[in-house]
NUKEZA-337212 format. One record per residue (C-alpha): residue number from 1; chain; x, y, z. Coordinates in steps of 0.1 Angstrom, whole numbers, plus 5000, padded with zeros to 4 digits. Layout:
N
+-----+---+------+-------+------+
!   k ! c ! east ! north !   up !
+-----+---+------+-------+------+
! NUM ! A !    X !     Y !    Z !
...
+-----+---+------+-------+------+
END
This chain:
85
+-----+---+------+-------+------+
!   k ! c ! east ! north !   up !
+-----+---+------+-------+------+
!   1 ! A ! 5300 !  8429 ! 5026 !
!   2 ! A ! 5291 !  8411 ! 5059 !
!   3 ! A ! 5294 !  8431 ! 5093 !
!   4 ! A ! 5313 !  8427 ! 5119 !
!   5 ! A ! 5301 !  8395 ! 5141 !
!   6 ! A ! 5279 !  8383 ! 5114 !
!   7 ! A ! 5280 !  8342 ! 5117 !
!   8 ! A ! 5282 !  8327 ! 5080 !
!   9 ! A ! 5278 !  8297 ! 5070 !
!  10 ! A ! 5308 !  8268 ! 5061 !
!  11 ! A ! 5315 !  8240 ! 5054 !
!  12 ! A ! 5337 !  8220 ! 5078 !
!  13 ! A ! 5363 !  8195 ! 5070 !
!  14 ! A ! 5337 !  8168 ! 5072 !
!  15 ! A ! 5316 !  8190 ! 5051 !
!  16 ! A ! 5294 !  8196 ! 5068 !
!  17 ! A ! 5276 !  8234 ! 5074 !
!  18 ! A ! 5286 !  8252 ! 5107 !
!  19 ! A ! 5281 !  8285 ! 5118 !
!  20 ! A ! 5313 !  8306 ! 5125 !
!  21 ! A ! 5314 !  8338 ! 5135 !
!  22 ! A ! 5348 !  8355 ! 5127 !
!  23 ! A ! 5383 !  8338 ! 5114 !
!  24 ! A ! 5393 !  8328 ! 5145 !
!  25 ! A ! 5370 !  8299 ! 5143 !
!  26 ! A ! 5383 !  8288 ! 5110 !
!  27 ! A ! 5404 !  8251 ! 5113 !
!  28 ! A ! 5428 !  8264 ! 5090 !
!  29 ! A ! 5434 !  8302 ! 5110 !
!  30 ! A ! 5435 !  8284 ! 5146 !
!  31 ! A ! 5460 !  8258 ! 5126 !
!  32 ! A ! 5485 !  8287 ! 5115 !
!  33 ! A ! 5482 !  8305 ! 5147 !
!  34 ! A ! 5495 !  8272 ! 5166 !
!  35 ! A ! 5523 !  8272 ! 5137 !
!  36 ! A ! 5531 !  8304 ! 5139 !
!  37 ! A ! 5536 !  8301 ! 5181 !
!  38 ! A ! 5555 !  8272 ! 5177 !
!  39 ! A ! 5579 !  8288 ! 5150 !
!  40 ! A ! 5585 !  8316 ! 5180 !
!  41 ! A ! 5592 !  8290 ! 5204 !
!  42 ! A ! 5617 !  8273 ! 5185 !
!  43 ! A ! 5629 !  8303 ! 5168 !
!  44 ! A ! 5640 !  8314 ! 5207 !
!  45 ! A ! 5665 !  8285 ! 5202 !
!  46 ! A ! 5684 !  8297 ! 5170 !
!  47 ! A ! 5718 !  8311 ! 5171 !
!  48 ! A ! 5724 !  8349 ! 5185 !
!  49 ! A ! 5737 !  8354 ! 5149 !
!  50 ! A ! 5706 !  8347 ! 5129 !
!  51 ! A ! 5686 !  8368 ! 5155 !
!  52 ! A ! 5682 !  8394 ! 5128 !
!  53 ! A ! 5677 !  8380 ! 5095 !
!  54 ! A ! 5668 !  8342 ! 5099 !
!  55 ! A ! 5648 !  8345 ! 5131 !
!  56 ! A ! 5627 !  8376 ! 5125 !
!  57 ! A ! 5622 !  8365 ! 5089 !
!  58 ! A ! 5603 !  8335 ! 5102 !
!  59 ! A ! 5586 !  8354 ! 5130 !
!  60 ! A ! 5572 !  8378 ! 5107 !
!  61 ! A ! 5561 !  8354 ! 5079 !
!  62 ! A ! 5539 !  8328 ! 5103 !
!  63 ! A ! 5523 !  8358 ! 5113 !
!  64 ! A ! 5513 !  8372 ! 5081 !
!  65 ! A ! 5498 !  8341 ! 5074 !
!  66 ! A ! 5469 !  8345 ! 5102 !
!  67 ! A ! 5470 !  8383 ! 5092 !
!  68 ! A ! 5459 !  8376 ! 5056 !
!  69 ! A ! 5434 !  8356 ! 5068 !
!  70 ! A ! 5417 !  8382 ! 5088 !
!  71 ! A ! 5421 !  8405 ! 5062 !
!  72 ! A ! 5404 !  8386 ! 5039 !
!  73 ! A ! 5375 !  8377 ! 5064 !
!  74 ! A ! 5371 !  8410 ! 5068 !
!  75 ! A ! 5371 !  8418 ! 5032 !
!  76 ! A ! 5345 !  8392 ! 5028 !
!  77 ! A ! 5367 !  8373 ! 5002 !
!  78 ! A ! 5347 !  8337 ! 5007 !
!  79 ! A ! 5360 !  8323 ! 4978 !
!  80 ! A ! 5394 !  8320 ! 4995 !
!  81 ! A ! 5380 !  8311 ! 5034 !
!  82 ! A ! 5358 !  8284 ! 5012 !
!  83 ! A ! 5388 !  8270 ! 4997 !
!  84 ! A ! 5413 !  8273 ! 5029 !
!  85 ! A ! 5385 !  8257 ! 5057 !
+-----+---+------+-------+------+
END
């Protein structure tokens, strides 16, 4: 399993090798993080009656997304940050 602040080796989108040090440098992590802050902006907007259900539902699924992804960097799953980045 890698340590913490190891830098591995991936492939960019261009693929090409780069060296990243932890999921926040992954394209497709920084890309769900900006989705998942953008989903709360607009979520701010929805009705007062879908504040519950609708709104939090949304809120809490966009962020699992970057949380799996962390897990999984952590877990030193590269089969899946391979395929994802």
């Amino acid at each position: 399993m890698a340590e913490m602040g190891e830098m591995r080796r991936m492939k960019n989108q261009d693929g090409k090798e780069e060296l990243v040090k932890s999921h926040e440098d992954l394209a497709i992590y920084q890309m769900a993080f900006d989705a998942a802050m953008t989903i709360f902006q607009l979520s701010k907007k929805f009705p007062v009656e879908e504040r519950y259900s609708l709104t939090d539902q949304l809120r809490r699924s966009s962020h699992s997304v970057c949380a799996n992804l962390a897990e999984a960097w952590r877990n030193d799953v590269m089969k899946l940050l391979l395929w994802l980045s």
